[in-house]
C-alpha positions in Angstrom: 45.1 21.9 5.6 46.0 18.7 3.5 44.8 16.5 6.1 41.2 18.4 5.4 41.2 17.4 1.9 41.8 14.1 2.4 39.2 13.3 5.7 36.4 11.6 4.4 33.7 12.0 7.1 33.1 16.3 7.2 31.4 17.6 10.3 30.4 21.1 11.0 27.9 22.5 14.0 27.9 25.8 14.2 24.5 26.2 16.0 25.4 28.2 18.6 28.1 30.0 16.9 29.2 33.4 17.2 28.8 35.9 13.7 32.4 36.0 13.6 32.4 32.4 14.0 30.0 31.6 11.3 31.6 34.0 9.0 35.4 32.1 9.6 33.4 28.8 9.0 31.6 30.0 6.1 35.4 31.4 4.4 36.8 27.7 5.4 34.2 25.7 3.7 34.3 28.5 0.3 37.9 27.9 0.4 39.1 24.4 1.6 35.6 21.9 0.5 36.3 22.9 -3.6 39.9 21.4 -2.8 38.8 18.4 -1.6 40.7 15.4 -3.1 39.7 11.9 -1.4 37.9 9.8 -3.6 34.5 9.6 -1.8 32.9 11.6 1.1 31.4 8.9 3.6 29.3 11.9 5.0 28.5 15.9 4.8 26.8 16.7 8.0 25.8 20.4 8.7 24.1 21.6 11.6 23.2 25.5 11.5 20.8 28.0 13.0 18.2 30.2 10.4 19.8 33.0 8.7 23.9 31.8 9.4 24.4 31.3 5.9 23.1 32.3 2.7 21.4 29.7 0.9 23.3 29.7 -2.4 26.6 29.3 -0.1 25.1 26.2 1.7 23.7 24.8 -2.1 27.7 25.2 -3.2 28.7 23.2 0.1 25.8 20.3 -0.6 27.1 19.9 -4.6 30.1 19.9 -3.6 30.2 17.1 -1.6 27.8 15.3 -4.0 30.6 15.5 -6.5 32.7 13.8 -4.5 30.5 10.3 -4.6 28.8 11.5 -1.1 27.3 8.2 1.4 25.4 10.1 3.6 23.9 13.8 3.9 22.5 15.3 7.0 21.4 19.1 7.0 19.5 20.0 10.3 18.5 23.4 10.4 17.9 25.0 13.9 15.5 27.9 15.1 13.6 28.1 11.5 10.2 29.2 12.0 9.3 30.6 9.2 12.0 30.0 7.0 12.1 28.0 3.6 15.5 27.6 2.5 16.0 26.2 -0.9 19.2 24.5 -0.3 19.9 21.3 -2.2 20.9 21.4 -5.8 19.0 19.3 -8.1 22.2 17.3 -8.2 21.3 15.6 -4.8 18.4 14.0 -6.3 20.2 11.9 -8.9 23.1 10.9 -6.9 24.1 7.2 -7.5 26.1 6.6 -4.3 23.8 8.6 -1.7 22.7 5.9 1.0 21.7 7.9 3.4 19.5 11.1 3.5 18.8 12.8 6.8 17.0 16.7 6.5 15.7 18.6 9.9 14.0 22.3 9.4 12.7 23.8 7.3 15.0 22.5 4.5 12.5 23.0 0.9 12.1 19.4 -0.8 11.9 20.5 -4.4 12.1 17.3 -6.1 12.9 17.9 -10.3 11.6 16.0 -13.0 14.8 14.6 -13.1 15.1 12.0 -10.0 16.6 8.8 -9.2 18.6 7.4 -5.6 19.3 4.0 -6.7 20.9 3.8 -3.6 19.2 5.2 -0.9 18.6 3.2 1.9 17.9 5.3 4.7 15.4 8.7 4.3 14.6 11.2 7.3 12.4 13.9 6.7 11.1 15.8 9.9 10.0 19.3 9.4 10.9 20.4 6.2 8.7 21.8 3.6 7.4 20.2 0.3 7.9 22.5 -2.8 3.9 20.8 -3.9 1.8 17.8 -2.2 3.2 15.4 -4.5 7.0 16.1 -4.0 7.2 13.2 -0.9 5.4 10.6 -3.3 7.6 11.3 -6.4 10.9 11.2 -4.0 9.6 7.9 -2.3 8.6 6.1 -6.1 12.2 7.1 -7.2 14.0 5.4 -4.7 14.0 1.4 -5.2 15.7 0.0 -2.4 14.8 2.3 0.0 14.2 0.1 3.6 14.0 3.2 6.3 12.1 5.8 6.2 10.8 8.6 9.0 8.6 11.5 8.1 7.6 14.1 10.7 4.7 16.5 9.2 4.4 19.9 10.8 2.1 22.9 10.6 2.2 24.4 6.5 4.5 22.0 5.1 2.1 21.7 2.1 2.2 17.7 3.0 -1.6 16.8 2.5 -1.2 13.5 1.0 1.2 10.7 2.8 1.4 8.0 -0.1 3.9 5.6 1.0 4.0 2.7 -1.9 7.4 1.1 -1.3 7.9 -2.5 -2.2 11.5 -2.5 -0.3 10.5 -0.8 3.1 11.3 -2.7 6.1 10.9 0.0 8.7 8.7 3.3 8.6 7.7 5.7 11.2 5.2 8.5 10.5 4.4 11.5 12.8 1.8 14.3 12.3 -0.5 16.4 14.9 -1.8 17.5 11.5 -5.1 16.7 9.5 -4.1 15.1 6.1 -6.4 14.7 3.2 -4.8 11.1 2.5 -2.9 8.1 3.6 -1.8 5.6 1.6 0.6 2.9 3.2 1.6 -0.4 0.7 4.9 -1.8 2.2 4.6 -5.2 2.0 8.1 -5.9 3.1 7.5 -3.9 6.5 8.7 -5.4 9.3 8.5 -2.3 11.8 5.9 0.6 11.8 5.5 3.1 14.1 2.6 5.6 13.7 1.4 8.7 15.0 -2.0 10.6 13.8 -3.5 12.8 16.2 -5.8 14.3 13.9 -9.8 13.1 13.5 -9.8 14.2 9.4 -8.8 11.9 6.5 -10.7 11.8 3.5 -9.5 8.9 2.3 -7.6 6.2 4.2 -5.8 2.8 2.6 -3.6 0.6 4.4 -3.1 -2.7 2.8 -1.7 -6.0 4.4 1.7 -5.8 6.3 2.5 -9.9 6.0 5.8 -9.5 7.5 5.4 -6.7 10.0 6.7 -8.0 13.6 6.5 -5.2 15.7 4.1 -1.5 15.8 3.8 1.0 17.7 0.1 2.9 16.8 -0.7 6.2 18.7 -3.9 7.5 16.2 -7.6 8.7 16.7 -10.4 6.6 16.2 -11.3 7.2 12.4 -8.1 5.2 11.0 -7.5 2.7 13.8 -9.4 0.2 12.7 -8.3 0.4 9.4 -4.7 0.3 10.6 -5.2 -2.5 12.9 -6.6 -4.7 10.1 -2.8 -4.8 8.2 -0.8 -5.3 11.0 -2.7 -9.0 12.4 1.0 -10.4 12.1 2.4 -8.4 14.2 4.5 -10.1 17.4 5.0 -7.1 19.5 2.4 -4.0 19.9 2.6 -0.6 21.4 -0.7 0.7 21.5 -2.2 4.3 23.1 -6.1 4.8 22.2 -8.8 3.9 20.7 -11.4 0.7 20.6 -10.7 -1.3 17.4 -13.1 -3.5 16.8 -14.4 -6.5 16.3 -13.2 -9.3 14.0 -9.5 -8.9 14.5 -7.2 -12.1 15.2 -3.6 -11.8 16.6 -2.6 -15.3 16.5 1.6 -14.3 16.3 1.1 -11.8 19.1 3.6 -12.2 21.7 4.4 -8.5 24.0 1.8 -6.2 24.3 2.3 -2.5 25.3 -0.5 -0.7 26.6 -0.8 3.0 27.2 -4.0 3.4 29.8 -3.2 7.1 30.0 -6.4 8.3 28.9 -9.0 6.8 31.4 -11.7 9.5 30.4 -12.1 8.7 27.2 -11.8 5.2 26.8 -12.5 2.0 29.2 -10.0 -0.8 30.0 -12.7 -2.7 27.6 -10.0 -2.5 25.1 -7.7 -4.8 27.3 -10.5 -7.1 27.4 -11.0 -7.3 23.4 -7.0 -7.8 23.0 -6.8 -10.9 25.8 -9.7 -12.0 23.2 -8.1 -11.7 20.1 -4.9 -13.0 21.1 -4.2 -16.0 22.2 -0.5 -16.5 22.4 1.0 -13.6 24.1 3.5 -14.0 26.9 4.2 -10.7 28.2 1.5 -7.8 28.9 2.9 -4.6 29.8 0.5 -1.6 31.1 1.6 1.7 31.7 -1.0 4.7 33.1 0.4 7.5 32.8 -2.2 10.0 33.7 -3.7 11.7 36.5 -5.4 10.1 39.6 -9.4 10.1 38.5 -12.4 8.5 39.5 -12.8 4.7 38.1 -16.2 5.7 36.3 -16.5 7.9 33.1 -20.1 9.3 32.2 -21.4 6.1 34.8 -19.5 3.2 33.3 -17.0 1.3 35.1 -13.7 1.4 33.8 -13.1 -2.3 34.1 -15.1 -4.9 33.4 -13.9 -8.5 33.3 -14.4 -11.0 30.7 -17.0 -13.0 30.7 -15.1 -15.9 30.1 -11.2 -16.3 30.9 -9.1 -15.6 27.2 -7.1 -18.4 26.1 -3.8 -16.6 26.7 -4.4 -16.2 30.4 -5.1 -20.0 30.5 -2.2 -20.9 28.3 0.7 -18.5 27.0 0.9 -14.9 29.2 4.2 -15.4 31.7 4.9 -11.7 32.5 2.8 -9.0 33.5 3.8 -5.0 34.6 1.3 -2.3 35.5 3.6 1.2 35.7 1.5 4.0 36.9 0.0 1.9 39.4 -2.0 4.3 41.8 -4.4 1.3 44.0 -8.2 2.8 42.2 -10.6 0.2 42.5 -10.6 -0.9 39.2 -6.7 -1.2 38.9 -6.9 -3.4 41.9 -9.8 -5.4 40.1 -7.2 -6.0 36.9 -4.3 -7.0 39.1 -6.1 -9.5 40.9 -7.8 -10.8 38.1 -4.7 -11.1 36.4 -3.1 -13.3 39.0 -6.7 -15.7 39.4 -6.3 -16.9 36.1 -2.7 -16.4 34.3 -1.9 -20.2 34.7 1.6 -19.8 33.7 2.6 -16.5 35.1 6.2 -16.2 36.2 6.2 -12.6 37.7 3.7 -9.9 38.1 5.4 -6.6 38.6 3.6 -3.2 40.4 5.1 -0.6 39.8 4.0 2.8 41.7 5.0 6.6 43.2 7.3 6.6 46.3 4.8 6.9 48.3 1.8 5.0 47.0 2.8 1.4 49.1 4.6 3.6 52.0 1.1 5.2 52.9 -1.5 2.4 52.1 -0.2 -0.7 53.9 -3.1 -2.1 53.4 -3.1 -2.0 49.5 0.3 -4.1 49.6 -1.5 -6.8 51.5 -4.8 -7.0 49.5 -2.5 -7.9 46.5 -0.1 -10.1 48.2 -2.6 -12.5 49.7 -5.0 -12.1 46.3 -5.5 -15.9 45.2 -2.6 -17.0 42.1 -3.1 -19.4 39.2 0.5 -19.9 39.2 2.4 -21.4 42.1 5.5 -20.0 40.6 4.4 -16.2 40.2 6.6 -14.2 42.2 4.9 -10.5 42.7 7.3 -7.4 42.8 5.8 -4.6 44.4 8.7 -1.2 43.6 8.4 2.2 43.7 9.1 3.8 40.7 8.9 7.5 38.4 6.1 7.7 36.3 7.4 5.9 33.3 6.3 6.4 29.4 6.5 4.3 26.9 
C-alpha cells in the first residue's frame, strides 16, 4: 500500500469490469488516492464504462490528483450515449503544471470564468460535450503554449462554432460529420493540419495563411475547400479526398502528393490534372482508389482527360509514382501510361491491384509493360495487393 502512494504514473481501466469490481476499485481509490504522498503525479489516466461511478466520486479522484502537481489527465469514458457527466472540478482548469489533457465521452467541458493552463501543451477533445458554444474558444484563448490540439465533434455536443485562434499551435486535427455555423482557423505557427468536414453548411468560413504548415491532410465538401486550400500553398506533403479547388492556386514547396480517387461518381480525375498544374516540384504522386469497379463516364464525361500540355513536374521533379486500387478501366490505364510517356525522371512506377486482377487479364500486364517510358531508369512493379486506405 506504501508503494501506491509513492507511484507517480496512476492507471485504472475498469471498462469491462465486473459491479463487484468497480465497487472494490471505487473503495481503493476513496481510500488510498487522498494518501497519496509523491510530490507530483506524472499522469491520472481513467478508463470507465457510463454509469460505473458516480460523478461526484470521479470529480474527488480528478482534484485529487490535481493537487498533487498532475502532468497529464486522460478520462475516456466508454458506452456513453446519452450521458453528460460533469466530472472535472473547476480546479483542472487553473492547473499550473497540467501538460497534457486527453478527454473521450461524453465528459461535460464546463469551462469557469476562472481559467488558465499556462502549461498545456497537448489538448484532446473527441466526443465530449460543451457546457455553451463558446466553452472550446474560451479553453483554447486560455492556453498560451498550447502546440497540439485534436477535436472530434459529434451529434448534440452544443459545438456550433470551431474558433481556433492559437498563435503557438504547431499541429491540429479537426473531425466533424456535423454542420457548424463557423470555422475560424488562425494558427500561424502550424506546421501539420489534418481536417475533416463532411458537412455542405457553414455560414461563415475564415482560414487565414498557414506560412509554415508542411504537411495536410483535407477530407471536406466543396463549400470550404477552396477556402482551405488557399492557406495551406506552403504545404510539402498533401493528403487530399474530394472536391475541385480551383483556379489560381500555386504549390511551389509541394513535394508528396496523396490522392484519394475513391469517389469516381462525383468528381473527375480533372483534379489530378489541376494539381500536376499547380505544382511544379513534386517528386512522389501517390493515388489510391478505393471504391467500387464503375464505368469510366459520369453523366457522359470521361473521367480522365489529359493535359493539354505536359506540367512542369512531369518534365522535371516527379520520381515515384503508386496507383493502389488499380482495377485496368480504360481511363486508369490512360493515366498509367501517360504517366510513364512523360515523367522524365521517374525512378519507379508501382501498380498495385486485387489478387486476381493481373492473374486473369494477362493482357493488361503487357499493355503496361511495353507502354513507351520517358525514363530509361523507371522500373515498373506490378503486386497484388488488399485494398489499401490512406
Amino acid at each position: 500500500m506504501a508503494n501506491h502512494q509513492l507511484v507517480p504514473k496512476l492507471e485504472y481501466d475498469s471498462r469491462y469490469y465486473s459491479n463487484s469490481e468497480c465497487e472494490r476499485l471505487q473503495s481503493f481509490l476513496n481510500r488510498n488516492l487522498p494518501l497519496h504522498r509523491a510530490p507530483l503525479i506524472e499522469s491520472f489516466c481513467l478508463e470507465f464504462s457510463a454509469k460505473q461511478y458516480k460523478p461526484e466520486d470521479i470529480k474527488l479522484w480528478v482534484l485529487t490528483a490535481v493537487s498533487r502537481n498532475l502532468r497529464e489527465l486522460e478520462i475516456s469514458q466508454i458506452y456513453s450515449l446519452g450521458v453528460q457527466n460533469n466530472i472535472l472540478p473547476s480546479s483542472l482548469y487553473t492547473c499550473k503544471t497540467l501538460l497534457t489533457l486527453k478527454l473521450y465521452g461524453t465528459t461535460l467541458v464546463d469551462v469557469p470564468r476562472m481559467i488558465c493552463l499556462p502549461c498545456l501543451k497537448t489538448l484532446q477533445l473527441e466526443g465530449v460535450t460543451y457546457s455553451s458554444e463558446d466553452s472550446l474558444q474560451q479553453l483554447l484563448s486560455n492556453c498560451p503554449v498550447l502546440k497540439d490540439l485534436y477535436v472530434e465533434s459529434r451529434a448534440c455536443d452544443n459545438l456550433r462554432k470551431f474558433i481556433v485562434i492559437v498563435p503557438s499551435l504547431k499541429r491540429l486535427k479537426f473531425r466533424t460529420f456535423y454542420d457548424l455555423d463557423e470555422i475560424v482557423i488562425k494558427t500561424p505557427s502550424l506546421k501539420y493540419l489534418n481536417f475533416t468536414y463532411y458537412s455542405s453548411k457553414i455560414h461563415h468560413c475564415l482560414i487565414e495563411n498557414m506560412p509554415k504548415l508542411r504537411e495536410a491532410y483535407v477530407d471536406v465538401s466543396c463549400p470550404i475547400l477552396k477556402r482551405l486550400i488557399g492557406s495551406i500553398t506552403s504545404i510539402k506533403r498533401l493528403t487530399l479526398w474530394q472536391g475541385v479547388y480551383g483556379d489560381g492556386f500555386v504549390f511551389n514547396h509541394l513535394v508528396h502528393l496523396n490522392l484519394n480517387i475513391r469517389i469516381f461518381q462525383r468528381y473527375s480525375l480533372n483534379v489530378l490534372v489541376r494539381l500536376l498544374k499547380d505544382s511544379s516540384m513534386f517528386r512522389v504522386l501517390d493515388l489510391h482508389h478505393n471504391g467500387r469497379n464503375v464505368h469510366g463516364t459520369y453523366n457522359g464525361v470521361r473521367l480522365w482527360n489529359q493535359p493539354s500540355t505536359v506540367p512542369e513536374c512531369m518534365l522535371s521533379s516527379l520520381q515515384t509514382f503508386k496507383f493502389s486500387g488499380y482495377l485496368g478501366r480504360p481511363e486508369e490505364r490512360d493515366l498509367v501510361i501517360y504517366v510513364l510517356k512523360n515523367a522524365h525522371h521517374l525512378k519507379t512506377a508501382t501498380i498495385l491491384s486485387k489478387d486476381y486482377l493481373f492473374e486473369e487479364n494477362p493482357d493488361m500486364i503487357q499493355e503496361l509493360a511495353l507502354s513507351p517510358r520517358a525514363s530509361t531508369d523507371c522500373q515498373l512493379v506490378l503486386d497484388r495487393a488488399v485494398r489499401t486506405f490512406i
